[in-house]
PDB file of N, H, CA, C and O in Angstrom:
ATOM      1  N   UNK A   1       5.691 -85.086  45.804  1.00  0.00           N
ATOM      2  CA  UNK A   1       6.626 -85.569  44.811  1.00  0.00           C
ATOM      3  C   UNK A   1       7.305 -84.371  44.151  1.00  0.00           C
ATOM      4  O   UNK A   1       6.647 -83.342  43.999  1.00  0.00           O
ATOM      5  N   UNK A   2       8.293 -84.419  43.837  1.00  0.00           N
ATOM      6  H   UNK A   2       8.827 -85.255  43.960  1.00  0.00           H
ATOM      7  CA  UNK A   2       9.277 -82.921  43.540  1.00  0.00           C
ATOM      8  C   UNK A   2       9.718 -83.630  42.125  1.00  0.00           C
ATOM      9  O   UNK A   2      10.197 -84.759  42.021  1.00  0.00           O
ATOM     10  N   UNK A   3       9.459 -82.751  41.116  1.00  0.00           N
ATOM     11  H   UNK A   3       9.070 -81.834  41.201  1.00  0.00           H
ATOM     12  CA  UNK A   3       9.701 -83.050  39.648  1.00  0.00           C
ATOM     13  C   UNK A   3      10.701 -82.351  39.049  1.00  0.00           C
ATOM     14  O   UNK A   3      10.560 -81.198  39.455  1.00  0.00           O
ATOM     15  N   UNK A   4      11.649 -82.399  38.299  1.00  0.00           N
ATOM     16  H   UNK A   4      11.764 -83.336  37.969  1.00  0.00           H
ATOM     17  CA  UNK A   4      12.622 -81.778  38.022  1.00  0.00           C
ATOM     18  C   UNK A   4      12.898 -81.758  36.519  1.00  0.00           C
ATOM     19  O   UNK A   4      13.131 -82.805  35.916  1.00  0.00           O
ATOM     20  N   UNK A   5      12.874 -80.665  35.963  1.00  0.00           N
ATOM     21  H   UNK A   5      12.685 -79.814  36.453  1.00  0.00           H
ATOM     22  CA  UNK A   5      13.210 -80.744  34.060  1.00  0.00           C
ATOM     23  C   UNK A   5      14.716 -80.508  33.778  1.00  0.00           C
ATOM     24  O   UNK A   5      15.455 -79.678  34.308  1.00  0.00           O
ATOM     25  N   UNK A   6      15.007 -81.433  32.816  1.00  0.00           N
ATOM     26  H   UNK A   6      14.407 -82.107  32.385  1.00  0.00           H
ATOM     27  CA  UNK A   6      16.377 -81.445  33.108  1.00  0.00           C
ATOM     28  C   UNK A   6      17.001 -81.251  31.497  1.00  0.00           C
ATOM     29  O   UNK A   6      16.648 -82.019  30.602  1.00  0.00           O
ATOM     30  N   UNK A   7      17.653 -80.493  31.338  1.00  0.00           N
ATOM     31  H   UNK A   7      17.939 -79.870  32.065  1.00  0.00           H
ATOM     32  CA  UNK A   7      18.576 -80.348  29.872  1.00  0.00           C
ATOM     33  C   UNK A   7      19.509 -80.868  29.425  1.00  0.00           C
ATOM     34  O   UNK A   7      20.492 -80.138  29.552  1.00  0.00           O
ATOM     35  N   UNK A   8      19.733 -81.807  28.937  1.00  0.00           N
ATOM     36  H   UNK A   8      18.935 -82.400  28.834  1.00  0.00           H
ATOM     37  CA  UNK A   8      21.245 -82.208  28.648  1.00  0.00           C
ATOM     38  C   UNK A   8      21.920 -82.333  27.367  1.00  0.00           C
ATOM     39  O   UNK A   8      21.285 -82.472  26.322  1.00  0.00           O
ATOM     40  N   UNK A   9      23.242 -82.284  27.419  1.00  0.00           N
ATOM     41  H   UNK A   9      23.758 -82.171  28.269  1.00  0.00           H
ATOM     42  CA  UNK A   9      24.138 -82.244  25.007  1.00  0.00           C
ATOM     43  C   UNK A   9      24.071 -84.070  25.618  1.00  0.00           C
ATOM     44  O   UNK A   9      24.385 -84.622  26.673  1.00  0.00           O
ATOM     45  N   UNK A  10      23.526 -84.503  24.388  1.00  0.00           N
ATOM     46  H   UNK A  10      23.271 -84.054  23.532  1.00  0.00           H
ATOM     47  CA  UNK A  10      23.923 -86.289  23.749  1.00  0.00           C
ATOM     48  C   UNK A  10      24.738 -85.772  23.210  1.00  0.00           C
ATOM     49  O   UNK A  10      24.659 -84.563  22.992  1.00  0.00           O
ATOM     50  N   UNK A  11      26.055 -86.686  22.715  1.00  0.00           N
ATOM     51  H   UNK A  11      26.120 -87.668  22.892  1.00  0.00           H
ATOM     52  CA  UNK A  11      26.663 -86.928  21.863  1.00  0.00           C
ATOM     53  C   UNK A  11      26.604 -88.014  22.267  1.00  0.00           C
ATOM     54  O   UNK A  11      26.635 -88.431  23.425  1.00  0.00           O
ATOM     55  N   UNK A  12      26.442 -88.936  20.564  1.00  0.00           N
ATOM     56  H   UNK A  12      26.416 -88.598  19.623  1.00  0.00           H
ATOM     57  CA  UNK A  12      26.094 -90.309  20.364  1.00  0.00           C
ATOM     58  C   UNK A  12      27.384 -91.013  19.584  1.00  0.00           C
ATOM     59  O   UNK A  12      27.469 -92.218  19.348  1.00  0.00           O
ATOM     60  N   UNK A  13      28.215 -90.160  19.290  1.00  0.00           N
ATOM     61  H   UNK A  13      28.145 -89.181  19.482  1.00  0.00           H
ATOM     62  CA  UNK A  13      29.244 -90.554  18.577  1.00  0.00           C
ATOM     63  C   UNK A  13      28.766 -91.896  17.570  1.00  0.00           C
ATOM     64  O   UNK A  13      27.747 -91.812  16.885  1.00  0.00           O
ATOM     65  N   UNK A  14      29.591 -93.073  17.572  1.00  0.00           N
ATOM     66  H   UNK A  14      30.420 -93.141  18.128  1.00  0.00           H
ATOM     67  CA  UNK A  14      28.959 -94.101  16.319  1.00  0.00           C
ATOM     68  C   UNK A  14      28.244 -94.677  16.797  1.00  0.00           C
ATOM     69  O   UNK A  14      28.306 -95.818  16.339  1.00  0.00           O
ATOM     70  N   UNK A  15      27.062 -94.535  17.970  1.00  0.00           N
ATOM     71  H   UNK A  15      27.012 -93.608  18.342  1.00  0.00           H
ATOM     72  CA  UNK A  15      26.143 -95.175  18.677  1.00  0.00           C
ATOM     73  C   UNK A  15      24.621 -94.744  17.772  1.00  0.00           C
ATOM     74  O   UNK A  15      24.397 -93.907  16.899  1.00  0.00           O
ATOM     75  N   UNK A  16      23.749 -95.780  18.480  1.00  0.00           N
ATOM     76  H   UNK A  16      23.931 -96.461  19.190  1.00  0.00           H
ATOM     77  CA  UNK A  16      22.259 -94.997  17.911  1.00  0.00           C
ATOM     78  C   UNK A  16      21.473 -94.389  18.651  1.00  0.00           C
ATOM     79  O   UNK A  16      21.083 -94.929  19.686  1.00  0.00           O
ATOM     80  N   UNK A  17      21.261 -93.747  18.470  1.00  0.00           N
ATOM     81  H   UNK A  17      21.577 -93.308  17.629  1.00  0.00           H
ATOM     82  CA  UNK A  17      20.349 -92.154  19.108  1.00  0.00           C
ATOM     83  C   UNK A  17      19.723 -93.423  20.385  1.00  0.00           C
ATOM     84  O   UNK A  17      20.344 -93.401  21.448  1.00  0.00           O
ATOM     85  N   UNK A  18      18.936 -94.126  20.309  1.00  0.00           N
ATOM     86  H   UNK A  18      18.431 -94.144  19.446  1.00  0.00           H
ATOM     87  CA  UNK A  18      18.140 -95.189  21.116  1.00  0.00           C
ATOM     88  C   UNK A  18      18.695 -95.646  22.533  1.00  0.00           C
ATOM     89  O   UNK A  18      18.222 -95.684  23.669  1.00  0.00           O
ATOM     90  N   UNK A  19      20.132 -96.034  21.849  1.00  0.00           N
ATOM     91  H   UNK A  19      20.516 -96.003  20.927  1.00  0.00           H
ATOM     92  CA  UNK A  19      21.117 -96.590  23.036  1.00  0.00           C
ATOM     93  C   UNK A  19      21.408 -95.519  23.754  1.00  0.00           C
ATOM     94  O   UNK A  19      21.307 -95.588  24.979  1.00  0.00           O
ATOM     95  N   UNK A  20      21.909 -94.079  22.996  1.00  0.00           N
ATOM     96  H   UNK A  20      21.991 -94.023  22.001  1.00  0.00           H
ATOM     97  CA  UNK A  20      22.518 -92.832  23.874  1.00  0.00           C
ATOM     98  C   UNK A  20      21.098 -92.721  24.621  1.00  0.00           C
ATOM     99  O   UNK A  20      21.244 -93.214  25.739  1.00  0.00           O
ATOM    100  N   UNK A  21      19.947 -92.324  24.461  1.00  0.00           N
ATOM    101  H   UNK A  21      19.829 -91.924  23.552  1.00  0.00           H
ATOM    102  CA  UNK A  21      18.489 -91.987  24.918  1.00  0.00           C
ATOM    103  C   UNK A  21      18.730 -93.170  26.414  1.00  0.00           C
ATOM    104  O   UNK A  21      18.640 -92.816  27.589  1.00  0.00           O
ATOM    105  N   UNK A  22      18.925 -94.055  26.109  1.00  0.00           N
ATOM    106  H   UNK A  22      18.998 -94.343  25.154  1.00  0.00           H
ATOM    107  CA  UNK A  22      18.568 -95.205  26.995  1.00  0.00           C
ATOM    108  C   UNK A  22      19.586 -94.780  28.646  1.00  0.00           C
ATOM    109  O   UNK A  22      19.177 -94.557  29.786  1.00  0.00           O
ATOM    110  N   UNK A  23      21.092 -94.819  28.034  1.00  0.00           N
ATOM    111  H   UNK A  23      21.424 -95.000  27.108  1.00  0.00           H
ATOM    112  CA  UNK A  23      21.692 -94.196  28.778  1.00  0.00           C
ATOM    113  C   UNK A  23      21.806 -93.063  29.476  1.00  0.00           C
ATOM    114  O   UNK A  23      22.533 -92.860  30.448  1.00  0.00           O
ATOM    115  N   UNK A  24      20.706 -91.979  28.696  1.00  0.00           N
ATOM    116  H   UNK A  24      20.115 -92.143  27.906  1.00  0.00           H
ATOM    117  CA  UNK A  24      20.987 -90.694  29.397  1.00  0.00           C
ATOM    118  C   UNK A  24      19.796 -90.686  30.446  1.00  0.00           C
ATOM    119  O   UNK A  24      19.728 -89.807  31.305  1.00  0.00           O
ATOM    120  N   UNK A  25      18.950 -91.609  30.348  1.00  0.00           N
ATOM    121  H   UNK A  25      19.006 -92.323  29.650  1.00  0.00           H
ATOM    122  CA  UNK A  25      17.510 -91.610  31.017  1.00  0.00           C
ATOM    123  C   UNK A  25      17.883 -92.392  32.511  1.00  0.00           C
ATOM    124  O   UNK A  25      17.286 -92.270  33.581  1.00  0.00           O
ATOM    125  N   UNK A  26      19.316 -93.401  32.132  1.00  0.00           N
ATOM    126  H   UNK A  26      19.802 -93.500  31.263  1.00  0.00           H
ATOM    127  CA  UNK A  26      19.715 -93.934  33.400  1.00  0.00           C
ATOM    128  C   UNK A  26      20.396 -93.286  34.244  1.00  0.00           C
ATOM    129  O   UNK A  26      20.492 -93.339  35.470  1.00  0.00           O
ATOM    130  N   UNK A  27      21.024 -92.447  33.171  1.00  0.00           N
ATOM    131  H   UNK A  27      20.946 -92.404  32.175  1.00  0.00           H
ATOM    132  CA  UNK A  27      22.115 -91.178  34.216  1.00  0.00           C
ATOM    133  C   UNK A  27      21.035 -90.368  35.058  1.00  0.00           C
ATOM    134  O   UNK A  27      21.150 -90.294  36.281  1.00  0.00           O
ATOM    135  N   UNK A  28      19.984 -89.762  34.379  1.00  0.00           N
ATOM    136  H   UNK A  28      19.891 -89.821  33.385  1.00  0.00           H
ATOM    137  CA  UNK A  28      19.405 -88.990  35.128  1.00  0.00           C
ATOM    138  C   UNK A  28      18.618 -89.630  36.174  1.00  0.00           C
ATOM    139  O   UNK A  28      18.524 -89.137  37.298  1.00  0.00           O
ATOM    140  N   UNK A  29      18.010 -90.793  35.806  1.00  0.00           N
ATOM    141  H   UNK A  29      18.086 -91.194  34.892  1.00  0.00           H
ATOM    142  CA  UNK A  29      17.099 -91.874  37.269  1.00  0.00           C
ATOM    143  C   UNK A  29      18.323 -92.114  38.354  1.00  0.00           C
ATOM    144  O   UNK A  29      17.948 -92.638  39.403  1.00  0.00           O
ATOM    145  N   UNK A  30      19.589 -91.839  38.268  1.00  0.00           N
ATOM    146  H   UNK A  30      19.894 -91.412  37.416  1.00  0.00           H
ATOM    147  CA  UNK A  30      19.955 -92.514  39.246  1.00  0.00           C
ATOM    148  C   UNK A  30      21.138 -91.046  39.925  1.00  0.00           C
ATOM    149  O   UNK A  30      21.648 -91.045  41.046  1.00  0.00           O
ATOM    150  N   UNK A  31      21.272 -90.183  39.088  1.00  0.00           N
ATOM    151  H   UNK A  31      20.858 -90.184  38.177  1.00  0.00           H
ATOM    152  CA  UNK A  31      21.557 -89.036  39.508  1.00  0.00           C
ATOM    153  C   UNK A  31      20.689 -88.366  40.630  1.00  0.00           C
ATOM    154  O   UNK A  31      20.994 -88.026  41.773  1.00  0.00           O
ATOM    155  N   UNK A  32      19.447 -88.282  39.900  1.00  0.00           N
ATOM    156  H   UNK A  32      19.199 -88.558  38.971  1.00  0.00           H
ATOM    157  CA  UNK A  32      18.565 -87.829  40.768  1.00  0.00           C
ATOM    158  C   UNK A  32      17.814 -87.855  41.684  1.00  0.00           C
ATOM    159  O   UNK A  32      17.181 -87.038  42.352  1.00  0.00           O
ATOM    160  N   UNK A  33      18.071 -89.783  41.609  1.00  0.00           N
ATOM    161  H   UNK A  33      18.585 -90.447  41.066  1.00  0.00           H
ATOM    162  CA  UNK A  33      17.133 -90.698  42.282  1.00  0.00           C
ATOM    163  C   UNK A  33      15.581 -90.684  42.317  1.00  0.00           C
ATOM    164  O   UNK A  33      14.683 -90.624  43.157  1.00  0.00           O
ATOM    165  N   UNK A  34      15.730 -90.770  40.980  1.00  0.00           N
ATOM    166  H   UNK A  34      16.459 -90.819  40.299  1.00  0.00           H
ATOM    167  CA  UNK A  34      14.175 -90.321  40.459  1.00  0.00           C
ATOM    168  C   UNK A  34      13.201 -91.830  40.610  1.00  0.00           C
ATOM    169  O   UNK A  34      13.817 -92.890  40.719  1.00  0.00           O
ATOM    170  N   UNK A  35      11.862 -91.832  40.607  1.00  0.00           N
ATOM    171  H   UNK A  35      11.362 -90.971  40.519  1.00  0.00           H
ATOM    172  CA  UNK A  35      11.356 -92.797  40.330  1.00  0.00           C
ATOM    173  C   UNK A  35      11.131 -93.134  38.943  1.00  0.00           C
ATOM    174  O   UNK A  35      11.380 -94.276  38.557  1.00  0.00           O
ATOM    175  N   UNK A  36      10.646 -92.174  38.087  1.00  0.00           N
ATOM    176  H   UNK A  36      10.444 -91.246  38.401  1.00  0.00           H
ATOM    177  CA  UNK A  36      10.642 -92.147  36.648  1.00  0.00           C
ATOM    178  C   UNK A  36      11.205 -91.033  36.052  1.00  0.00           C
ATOM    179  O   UNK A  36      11.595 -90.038  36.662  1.00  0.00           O
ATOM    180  N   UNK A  37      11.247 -91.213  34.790  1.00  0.00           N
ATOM    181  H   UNK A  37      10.930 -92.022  34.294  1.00  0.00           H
ATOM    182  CA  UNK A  37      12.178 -90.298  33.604  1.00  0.00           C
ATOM    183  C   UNK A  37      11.626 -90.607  32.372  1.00  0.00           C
ATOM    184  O   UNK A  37      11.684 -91.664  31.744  1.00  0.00           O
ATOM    185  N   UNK A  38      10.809 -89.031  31.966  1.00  0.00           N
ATOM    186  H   UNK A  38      10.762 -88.172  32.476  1.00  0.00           H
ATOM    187  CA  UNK A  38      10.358 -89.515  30.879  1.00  0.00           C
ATOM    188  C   UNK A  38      10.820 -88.065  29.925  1.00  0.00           C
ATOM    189  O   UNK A  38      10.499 -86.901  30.164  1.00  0.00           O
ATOM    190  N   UNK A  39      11.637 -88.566  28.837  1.00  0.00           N
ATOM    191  H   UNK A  39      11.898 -89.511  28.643  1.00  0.00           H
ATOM    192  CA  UNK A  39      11.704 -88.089  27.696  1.00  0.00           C
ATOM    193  C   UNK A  39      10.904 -86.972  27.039  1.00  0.00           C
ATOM    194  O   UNK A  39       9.912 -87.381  26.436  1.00  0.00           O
ATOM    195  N   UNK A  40      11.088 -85.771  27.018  1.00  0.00           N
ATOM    196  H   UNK A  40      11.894 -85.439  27.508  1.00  0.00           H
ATOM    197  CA  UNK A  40       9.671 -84.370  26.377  1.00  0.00           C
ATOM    198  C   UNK A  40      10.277 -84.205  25.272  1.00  0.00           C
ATOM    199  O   UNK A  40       9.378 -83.867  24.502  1.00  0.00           O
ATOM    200  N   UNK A  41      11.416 -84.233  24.600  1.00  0.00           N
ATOM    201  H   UNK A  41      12.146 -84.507  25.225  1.00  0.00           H
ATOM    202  CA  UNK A  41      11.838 -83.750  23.573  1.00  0.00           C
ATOM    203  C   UNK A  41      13.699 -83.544  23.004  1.00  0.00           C
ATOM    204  O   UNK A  41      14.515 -82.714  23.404  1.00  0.00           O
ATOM    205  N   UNK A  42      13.852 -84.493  22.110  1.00  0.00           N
ATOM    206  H   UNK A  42      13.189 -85.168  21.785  1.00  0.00           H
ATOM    207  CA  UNK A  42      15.234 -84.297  21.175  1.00  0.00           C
ATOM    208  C   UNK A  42      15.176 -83.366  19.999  1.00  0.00           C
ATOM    209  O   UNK A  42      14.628 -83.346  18.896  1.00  0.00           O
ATOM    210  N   UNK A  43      16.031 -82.551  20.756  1.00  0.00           N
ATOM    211  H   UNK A  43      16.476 -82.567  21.652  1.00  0.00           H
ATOM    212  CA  UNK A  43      15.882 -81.467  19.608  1.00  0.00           C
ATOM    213  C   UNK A  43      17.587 -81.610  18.521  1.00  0.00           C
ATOM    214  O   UNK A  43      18.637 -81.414  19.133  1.00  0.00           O
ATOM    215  N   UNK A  44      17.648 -81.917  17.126  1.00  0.00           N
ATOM    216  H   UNK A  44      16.795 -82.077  16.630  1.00  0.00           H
ATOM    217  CA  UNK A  44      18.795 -82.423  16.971  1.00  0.00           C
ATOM    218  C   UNK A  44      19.675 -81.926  16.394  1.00  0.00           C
ATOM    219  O   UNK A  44      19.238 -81.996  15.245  1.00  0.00           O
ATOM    220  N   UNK A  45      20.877 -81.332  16.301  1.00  0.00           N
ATOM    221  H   UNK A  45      21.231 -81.275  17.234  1.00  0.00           H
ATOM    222  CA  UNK A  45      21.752 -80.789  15.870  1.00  0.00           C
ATOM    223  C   UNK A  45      22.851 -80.924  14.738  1.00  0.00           C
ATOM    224  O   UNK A  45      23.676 -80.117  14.310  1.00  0.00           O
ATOM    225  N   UNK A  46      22.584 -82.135  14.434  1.00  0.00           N
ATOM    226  H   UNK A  46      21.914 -82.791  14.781  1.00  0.00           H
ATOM    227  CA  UNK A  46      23.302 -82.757  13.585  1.00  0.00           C
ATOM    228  C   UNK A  46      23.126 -84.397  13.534  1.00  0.00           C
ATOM    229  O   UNK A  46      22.087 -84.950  13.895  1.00  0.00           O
ATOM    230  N   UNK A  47      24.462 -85.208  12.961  1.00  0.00           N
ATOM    231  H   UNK A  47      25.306 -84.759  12.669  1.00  0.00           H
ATOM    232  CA  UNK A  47      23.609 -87.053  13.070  1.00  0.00           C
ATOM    233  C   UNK A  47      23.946 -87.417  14.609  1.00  0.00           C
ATOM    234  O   UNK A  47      23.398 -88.369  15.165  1.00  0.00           O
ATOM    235  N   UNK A  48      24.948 -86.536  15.292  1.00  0.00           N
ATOM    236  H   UNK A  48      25.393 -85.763  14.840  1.00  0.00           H
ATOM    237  CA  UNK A  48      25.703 -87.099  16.633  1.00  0.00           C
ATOM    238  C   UNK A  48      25.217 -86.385  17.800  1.00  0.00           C
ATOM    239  O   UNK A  48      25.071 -86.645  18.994  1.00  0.00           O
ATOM    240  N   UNK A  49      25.065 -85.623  17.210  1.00  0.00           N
ATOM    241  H   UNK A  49      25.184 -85.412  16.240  1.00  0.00           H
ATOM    242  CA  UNK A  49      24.850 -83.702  18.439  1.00  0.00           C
ATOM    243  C   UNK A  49      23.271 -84.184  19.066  1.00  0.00           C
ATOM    244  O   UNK A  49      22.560 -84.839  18.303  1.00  0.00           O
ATOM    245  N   UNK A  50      22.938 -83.971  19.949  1.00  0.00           N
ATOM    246  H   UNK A  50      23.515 -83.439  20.569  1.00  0.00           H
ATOM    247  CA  UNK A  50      21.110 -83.325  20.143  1.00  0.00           C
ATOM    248  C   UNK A  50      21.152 -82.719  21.705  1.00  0.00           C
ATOM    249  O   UNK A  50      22.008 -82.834  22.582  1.00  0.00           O
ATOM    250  N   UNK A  51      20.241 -82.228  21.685  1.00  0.00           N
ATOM    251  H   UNK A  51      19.546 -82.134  20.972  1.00  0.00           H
ATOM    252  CA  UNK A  51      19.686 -82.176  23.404  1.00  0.00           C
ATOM    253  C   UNK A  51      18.707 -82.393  23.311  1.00  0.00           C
ATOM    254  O   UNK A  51      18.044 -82.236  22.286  1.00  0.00           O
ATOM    255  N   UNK A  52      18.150 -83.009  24.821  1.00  0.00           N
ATOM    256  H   UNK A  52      18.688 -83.136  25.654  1.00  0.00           H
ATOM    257  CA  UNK A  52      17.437 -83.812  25.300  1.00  0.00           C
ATOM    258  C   UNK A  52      17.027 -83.263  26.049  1.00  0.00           C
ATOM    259  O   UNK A  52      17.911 -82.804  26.773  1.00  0.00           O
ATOM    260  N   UNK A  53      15.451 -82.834  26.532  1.00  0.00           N
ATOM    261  H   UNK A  53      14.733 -83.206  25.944  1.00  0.00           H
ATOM    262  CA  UNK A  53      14.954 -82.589  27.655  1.00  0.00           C
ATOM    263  C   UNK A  53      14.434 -83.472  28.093  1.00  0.00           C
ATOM    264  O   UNK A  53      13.820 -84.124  27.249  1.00  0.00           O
ATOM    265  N   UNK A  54      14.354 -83.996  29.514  1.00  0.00           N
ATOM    266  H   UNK A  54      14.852 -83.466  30.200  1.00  0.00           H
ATOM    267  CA  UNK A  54      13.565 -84.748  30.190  1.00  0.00           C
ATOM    268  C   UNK A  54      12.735 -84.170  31.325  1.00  0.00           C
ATOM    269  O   UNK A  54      13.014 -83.038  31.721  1.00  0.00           O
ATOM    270  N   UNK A  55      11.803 -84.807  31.845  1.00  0.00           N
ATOM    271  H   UNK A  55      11.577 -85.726  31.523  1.00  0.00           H
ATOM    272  CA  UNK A  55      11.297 -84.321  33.606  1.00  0.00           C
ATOM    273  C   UNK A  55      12.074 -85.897  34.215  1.00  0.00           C
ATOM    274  O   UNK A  55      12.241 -86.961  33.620  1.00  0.00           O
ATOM    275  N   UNK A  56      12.324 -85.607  35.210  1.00  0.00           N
ATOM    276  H   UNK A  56      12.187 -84.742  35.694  1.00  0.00           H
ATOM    277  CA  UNK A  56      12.524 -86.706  36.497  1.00  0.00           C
ATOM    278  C   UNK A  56      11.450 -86.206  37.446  1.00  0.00           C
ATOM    279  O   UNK A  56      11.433 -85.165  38.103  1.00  0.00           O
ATOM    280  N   UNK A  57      10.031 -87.764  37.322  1.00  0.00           N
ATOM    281  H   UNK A  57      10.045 -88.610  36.788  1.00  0.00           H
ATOM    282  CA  UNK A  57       9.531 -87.419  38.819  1.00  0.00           C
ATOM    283  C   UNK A  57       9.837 -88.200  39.793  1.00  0.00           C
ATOM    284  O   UNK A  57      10.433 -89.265  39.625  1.00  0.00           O
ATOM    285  N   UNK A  58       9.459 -87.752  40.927  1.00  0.00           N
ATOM    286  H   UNK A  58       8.976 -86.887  41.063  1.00  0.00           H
ATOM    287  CA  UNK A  58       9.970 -88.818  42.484  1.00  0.00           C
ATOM    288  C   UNK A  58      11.451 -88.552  42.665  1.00  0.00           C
ATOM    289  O   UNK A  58      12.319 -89.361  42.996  1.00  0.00           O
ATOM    290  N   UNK A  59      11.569 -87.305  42.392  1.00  0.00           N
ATOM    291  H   UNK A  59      10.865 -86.648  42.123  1.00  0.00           H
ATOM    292  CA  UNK A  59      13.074 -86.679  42.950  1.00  0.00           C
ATOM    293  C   UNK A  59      13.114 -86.883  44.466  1.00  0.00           C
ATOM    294  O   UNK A  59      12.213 -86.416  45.161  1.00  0.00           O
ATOM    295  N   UNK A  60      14.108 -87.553  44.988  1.00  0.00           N
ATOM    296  H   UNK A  60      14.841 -87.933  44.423  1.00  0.00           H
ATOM    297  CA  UNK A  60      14.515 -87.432  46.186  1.00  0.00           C
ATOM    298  C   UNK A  60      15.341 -85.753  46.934  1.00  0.00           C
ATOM    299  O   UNK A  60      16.209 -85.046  46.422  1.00  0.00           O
ATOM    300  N   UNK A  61      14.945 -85.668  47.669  1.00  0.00           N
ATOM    301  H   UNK A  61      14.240 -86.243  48.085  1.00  0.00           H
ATOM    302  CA  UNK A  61      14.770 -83.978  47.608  1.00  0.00           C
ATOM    303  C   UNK A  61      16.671 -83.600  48.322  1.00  0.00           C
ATOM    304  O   UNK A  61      16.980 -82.411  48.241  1.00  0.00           O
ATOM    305  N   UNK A  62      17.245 -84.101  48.646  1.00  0.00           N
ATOM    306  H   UNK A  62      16.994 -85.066  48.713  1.00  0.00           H
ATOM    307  CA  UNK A  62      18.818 -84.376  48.379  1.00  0.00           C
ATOM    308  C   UNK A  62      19.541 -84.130  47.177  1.00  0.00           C
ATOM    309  O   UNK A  62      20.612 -83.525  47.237  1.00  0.00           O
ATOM    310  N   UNK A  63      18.939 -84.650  45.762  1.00  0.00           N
ATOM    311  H   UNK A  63      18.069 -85.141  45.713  1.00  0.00           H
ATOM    312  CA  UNK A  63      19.503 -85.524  44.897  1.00  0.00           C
ATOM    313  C   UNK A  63      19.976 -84.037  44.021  1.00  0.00           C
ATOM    314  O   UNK A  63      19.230 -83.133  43.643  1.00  0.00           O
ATOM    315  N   UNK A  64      21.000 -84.120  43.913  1.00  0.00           N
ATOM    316  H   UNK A  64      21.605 -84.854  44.220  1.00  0.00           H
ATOM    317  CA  UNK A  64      21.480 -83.104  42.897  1.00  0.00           C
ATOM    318  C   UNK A  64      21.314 -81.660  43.042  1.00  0.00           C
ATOM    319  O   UNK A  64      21.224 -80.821  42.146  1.00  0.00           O
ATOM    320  N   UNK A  65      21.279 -81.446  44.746  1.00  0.00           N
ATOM    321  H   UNK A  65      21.352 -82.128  45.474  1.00  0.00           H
ATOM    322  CA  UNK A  65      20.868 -79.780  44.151  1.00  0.00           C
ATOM    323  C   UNK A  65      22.337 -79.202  44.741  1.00  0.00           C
ATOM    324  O   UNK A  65      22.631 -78.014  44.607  1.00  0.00           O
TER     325      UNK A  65
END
């Protein structure tokens, strides 16, 4: 299984942190073609700003490199 940590900027604009989280966890499962995506840490920058680290495991070994 090939695991991948991944960095990304949220901007949530007038959304809630929850919904952007939700969405960025789908971008990366299906970017990567991950089996799971789990969330390590929002680090936050302001009420709109953050980054997000995640791991994706069950990377398909194609997917994004």
């Amino acid at each position: 299984m090939i695991e991948r940590q991944v960095y990304l900027e949220l901007n949530i604009g007038d959304d809630h942190l929850a919904n952007g989280l939700s969405k960025a966890v789908q971008e990366i499962r299906d970017s990567y073609q991950a089996e799971s995506v789990v969330v390590q840490q929002v680090i936050p920058h302001d009420e709109k700003h953050y980054t997000v680290i995640v791991m994706a495991y069950g990377v398909k070994e194609q997917a994004r490199e």
